[in-house]
MIBA-763541 format. One record per residue: x, y, z of N, C-alpha, C in turn. Coordinates in pm, whole numbers, padded with zeros to 5 digits, always signed. Example, Ala and Ser with C-alpha at 12.3 -4.5 7.8 and 13.67 -1.06 7.14 Angstrom:
2
+01319-00569+00780+01230-00450+00780+01320-00330+00780 +01285-00225+00708+01367-00106+00714+01290+00003+00787 
This chain:
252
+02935+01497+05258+02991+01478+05125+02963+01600+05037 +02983+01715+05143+02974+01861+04991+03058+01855+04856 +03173+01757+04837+03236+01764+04701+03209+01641+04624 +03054+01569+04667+03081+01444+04637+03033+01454+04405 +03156+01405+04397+03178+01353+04177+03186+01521+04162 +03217+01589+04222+03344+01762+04206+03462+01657+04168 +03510+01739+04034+03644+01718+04005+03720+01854+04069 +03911+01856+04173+03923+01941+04167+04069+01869+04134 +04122+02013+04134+04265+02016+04094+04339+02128+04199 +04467+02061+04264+04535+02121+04360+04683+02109+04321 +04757+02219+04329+04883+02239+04235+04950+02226+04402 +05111+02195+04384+05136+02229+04480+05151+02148+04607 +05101+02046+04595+05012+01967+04697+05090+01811+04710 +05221+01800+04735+05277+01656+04711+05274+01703+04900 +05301+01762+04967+05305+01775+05106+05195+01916+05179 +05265+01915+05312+05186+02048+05370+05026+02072+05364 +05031+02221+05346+04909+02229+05294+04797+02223+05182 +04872+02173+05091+04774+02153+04975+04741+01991+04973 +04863+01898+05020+04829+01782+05070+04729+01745+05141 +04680+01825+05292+04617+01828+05358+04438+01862+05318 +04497+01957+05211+04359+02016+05113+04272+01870+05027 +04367+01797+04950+04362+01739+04890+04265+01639+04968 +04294+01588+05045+04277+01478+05133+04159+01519+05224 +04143+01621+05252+03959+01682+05311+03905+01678+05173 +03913+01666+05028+03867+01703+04957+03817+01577+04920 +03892+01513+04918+03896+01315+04870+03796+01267+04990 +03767+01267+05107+03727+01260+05191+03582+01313+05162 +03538+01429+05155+03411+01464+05128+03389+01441+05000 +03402+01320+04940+03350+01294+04825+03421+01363+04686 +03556+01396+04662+03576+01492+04538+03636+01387+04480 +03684+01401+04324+03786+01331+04215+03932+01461+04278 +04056+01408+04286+04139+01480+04323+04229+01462+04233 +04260+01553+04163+04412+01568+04063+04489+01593+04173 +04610+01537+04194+04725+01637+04292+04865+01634+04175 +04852+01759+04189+05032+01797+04126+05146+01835+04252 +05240+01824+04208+05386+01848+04254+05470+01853+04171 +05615+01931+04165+05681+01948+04069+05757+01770+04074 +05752+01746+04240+05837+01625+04228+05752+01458+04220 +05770+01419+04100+05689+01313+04045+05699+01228+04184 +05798+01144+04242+05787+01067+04362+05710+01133+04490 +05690+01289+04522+05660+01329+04607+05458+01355+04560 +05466+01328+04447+05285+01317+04380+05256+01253+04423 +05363+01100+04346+05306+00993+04304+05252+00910+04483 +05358+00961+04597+05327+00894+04718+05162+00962+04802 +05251+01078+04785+05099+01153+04851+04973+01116+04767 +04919+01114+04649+04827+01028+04536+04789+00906+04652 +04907+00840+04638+04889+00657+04697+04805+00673+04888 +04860+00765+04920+04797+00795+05078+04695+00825+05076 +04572+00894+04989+04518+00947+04994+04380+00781+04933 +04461+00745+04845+04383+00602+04787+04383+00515+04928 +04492+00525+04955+04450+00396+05100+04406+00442+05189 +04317+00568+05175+04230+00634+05286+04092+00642+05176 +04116+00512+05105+03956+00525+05004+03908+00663+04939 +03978+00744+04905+03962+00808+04838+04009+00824+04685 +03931+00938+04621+03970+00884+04464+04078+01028+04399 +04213+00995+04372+04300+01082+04355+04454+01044+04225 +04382+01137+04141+04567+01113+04025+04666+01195+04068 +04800+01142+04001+04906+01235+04068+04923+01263+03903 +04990+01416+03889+05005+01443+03801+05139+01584+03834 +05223+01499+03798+05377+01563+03833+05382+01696+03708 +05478+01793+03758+05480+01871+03674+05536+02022+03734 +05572+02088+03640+05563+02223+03675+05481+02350+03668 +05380+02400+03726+05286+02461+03707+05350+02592+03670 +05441+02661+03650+05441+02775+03627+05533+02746+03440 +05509+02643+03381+05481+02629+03295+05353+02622+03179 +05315+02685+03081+05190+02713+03032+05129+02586+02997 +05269+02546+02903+05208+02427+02830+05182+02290+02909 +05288+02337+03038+05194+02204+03161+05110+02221+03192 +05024+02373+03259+04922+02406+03303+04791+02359+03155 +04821+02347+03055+04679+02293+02911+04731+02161+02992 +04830+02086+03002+04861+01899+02979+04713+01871+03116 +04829+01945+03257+04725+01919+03350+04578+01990+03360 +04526+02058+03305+04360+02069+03307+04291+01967+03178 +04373+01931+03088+04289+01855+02980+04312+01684+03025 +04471+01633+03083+04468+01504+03163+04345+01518+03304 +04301+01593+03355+04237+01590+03465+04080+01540+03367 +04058+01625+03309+03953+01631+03203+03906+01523+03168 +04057+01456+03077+03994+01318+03056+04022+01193+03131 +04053+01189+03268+04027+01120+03377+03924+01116+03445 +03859+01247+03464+03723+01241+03531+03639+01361+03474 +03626+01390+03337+03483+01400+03289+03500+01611+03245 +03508+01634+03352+03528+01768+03392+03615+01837+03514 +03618+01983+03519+03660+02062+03609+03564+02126+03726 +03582+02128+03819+03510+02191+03880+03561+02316+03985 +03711+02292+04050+03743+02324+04151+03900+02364+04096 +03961+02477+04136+04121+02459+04093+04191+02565+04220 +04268+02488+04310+04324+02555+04421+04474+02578+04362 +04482+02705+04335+04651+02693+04282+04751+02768+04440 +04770+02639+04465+04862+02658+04576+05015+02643+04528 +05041+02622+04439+05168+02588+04434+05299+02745+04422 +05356+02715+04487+05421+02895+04514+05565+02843+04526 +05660+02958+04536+05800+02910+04604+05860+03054+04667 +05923+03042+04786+05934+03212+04854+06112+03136+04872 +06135+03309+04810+06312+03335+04809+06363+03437+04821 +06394+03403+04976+06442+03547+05102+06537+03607+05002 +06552+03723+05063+06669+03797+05019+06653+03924+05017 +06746+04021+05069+06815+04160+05059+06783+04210+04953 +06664+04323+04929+06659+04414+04853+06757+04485+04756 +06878+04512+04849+06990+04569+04789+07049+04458+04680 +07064+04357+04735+07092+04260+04635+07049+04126+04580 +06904+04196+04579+06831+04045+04531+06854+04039+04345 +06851+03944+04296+06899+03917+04182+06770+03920+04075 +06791+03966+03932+06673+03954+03858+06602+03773+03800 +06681+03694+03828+06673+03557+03832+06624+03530+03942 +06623+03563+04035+06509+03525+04140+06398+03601+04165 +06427+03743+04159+06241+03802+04079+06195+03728+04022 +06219+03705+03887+06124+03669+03798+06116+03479+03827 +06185+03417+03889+06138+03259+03942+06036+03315+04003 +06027+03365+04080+05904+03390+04188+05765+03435+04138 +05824+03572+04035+05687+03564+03995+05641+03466+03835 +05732+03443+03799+05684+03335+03686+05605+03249+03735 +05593+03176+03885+05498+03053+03932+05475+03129+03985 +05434+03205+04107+05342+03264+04210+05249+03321+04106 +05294+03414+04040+05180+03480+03943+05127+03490+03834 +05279+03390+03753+05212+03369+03598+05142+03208+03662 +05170+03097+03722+05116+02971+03748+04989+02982+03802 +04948+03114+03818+04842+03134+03902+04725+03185+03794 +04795+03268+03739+04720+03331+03634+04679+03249+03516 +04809+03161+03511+04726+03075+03377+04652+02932+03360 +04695+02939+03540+04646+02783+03546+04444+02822+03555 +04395+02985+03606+04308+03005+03628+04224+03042+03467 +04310+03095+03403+04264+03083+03281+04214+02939+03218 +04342+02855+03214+04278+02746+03133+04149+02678+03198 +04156+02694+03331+04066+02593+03414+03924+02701+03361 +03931+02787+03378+03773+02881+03376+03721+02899+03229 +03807+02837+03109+03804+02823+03013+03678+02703+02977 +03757+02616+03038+03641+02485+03059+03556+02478+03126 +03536+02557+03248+03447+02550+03363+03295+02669+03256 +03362+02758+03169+03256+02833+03111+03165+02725+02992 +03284+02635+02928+03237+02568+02822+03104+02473+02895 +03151+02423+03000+03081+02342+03074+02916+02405+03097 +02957+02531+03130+02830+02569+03197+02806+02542+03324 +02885+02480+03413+02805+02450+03527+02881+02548+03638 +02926+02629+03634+02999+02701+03760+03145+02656+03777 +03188+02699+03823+03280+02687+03888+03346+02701+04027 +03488+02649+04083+03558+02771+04175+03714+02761+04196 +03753+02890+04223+03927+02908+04152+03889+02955+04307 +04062+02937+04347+04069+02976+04507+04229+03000+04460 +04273+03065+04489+04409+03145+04501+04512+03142+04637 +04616+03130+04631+04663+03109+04798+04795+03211+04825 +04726+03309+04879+04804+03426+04907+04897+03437+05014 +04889+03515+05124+04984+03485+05216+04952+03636+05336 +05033+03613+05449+04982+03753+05490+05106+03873+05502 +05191+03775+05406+05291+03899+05350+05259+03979+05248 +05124+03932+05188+05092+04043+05138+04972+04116+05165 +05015+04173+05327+04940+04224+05375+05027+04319+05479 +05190+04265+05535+05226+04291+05599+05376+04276+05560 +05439+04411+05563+05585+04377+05587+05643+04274+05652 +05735+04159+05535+05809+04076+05613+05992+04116+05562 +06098+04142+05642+06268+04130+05589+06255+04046+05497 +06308+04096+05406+06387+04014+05279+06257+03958+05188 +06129+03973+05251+06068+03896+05148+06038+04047+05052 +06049+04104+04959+05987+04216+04876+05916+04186+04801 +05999+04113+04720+05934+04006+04575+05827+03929+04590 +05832+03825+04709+05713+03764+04757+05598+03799+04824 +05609+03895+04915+05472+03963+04945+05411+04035+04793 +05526+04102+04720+05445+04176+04584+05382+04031+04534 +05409+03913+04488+05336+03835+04466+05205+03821+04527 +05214+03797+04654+05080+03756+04713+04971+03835+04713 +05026+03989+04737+04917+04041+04727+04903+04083+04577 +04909+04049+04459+04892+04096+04367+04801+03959+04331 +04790+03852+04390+04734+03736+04335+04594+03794+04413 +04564+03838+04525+04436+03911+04602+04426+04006+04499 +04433+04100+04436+04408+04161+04332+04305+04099+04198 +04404+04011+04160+04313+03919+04061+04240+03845+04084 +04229+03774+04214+04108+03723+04281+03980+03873+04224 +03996+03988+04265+03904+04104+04296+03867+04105+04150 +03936+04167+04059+03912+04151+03930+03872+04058+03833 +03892+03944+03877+03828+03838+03834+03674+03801+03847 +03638+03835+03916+03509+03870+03969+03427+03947+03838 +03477+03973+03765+03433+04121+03654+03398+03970+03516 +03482+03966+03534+03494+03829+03380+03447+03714+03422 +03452+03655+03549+03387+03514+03553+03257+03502+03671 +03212+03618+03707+03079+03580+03776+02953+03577+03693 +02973+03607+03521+02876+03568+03427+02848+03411+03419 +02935+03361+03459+02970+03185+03403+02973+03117+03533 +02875+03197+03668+02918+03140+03750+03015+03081+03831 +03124+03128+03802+03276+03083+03846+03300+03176+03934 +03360+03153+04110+03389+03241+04177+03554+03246+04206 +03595+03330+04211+03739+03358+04279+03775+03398+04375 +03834+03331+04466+03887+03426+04575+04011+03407+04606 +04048+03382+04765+04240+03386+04788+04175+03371+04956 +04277+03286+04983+04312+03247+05130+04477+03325+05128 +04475+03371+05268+04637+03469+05293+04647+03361+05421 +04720+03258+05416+04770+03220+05544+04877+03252+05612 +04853+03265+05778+04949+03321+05826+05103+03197+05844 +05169+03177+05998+05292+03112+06029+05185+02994+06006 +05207+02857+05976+05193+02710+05954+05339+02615+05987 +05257+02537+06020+05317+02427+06089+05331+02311+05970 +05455+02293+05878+05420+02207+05810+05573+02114+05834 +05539+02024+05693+05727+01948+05727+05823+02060+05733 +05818+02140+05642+05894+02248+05595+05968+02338+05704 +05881+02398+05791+05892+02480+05898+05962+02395+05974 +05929+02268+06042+05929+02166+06128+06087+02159+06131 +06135+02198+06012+06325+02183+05995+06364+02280+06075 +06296+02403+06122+06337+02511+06175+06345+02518+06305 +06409+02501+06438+06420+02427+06607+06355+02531+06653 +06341+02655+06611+06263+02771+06654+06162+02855+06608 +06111+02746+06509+05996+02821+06418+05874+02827+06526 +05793+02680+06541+05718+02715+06658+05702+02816+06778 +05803+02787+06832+05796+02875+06983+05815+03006+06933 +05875+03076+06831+05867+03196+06803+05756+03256+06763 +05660+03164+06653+05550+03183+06575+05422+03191+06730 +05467+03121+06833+05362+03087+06956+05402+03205+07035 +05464+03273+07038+05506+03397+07092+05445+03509+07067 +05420+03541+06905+05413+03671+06900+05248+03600+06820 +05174+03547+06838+05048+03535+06743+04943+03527+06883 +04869+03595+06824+04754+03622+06965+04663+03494+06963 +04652+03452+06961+04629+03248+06964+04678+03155+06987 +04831+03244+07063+04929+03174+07090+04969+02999+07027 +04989+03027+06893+05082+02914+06830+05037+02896+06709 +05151+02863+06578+05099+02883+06429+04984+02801+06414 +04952+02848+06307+04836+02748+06257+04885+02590+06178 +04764+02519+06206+04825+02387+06125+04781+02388+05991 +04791+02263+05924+04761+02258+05767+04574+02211+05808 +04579+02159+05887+04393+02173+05885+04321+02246+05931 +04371+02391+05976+04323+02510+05978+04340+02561+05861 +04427+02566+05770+04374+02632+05614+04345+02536+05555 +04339+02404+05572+04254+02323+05470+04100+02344+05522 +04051+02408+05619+03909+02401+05632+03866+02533+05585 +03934+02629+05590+03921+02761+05550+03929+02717+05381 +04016+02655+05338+04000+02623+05163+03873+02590+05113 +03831+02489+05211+03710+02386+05209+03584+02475+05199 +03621+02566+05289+03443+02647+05270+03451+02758+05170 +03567+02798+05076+03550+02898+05007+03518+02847+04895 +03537+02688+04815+03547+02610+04728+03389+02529+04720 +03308+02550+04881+03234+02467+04853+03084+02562+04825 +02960+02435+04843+02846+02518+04778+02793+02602+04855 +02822+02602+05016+02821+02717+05082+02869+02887+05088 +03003+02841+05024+03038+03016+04988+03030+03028+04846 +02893+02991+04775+02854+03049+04616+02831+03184+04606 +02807+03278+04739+02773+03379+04710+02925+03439+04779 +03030+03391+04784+03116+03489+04830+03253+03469+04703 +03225+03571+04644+03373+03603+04547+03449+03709+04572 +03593+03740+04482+03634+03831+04487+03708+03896+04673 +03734+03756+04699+03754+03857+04877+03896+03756+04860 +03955+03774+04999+04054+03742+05082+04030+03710+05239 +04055+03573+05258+04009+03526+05414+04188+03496+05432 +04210+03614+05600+04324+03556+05644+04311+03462+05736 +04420+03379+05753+04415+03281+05866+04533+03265+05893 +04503+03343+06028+04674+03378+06063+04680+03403+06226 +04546+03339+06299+04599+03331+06443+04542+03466+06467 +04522+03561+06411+04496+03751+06441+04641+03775+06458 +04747+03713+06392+04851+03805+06363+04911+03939+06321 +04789+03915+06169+04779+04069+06096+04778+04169+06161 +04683+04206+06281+04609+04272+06354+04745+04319+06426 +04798+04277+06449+04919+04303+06595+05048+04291+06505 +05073+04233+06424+05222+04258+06359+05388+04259+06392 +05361+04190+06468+05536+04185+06555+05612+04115+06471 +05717+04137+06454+05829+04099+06379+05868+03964+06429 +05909+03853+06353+05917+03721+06386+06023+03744+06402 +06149+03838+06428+06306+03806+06434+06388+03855+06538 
């Protein structure tokens, strides 16, 4: 029970991997906020997580909104007491041709990848300082931004710019005890992918571990950067990506 009466908050998280996060988290003892933009897709994942005896609100919304990001850290607040934990997973990736990617889909991408990231870490470390008791912000990067992927431009510049502020963050909140870091996950196996008849066997092809990772391979990698074991590790980036990075073959 390392999160046991930790309040955390996981954006992002009505499925996949932040679902999966949520639910190791509820499990070792945490209070679990879960957001999703889609209220029915909260409100069910919330209910799964209760009939696995665990203790979890759904709190629908759009995180790359400001004034949702104050609603959801001050509703979490006064549901269970305080903040402790804030995984901002919530992202959205939108392929497309350099030559003609559109300025309406730049800026969707980075308005939530990097402003939802940025301000949801603000408000949360806001309270986590008032508090006094520590904190931990975990960031969820990707290993496109680490590695050329086609069509993604916009979205790897996101990811790795969110590993950036993980680094710098480190400067302003290791006075207050609050650590930051970023998980870069590699190919995953989620519903999402699962639509794709050749995502697997391609992803099991070219990854030297032969086959993507699941959602409880980065929910355990979440688990130890969040918990009281990695207090002394801020400011980094853990990939989990099979040793993909390393070797780099083109998924196409």
């Amino acid at each position: 029970m390392r999160f046991k009466n930790q309040v955390a908050i996981v954006t992002g998280a009505g499925q996949g991997i932040g679902l999966e996060i949520c639910r190791r988290l509820a499990a070792e003892g945490a209070h679990v906020v879960l957001n999703d933009i889609e209220v029915a897709l909260a409100e069910e994942a919330a209910q799964k997580i209760r009939q696995e005896k665990g203790s979890c609100k759904a709190i629908a919304g759009d995180c790359g909104e400001v004034a949702f990001i104050e609603r959801l850290v001050s509703d979490s607040i006064r549901a269970f007491g305080k903040v402790d934990i804030i995984i901002a997973n919530a992202g959205i990736t939108l392929f497309g041709d350099f030559f003609e990617y559109t300025p309406e889909d730049f800026y969707k991408v980075m308005h939530l990848n990097l402003g939802g990231s940025f301000f949801l870490a603000q408000q949360a470390a806001k309270n986590m300082r008032d508090q006094k008791t520590g904190g931990r912000i975990l960031f969820m990067s990707s290993v496109t931004g680490h590695q050329a992927h086609k069509n993604l431009a916009a979205y790897g510049m996101s990811k790795a710019a969110l590993e950036m502020l993980a680094k710098n963050l480190v400067l302003e909140l290791s006075p207050y005890g609050i650590t930051v870091n970023a998980i870069a996950p590699g190919a995953t196996a989620t519903e999402r992918t699962k639509s794709d008849p050749g995502y697997e066997n391609t992803w099991s092809r070219i990854t030297p571990m032969g086959k993507p990772a699941t959602t409880t391979d980065i929910a355990t990698a979440a688990l130890f950067l969040v918990s009281p074991e990695a207090g002394h590790i801020t400011g980094q980036t853990l990939i989990v990506d099979g040793g993909w990075t390393s070797v780099s073959p083109t998924p196409y």
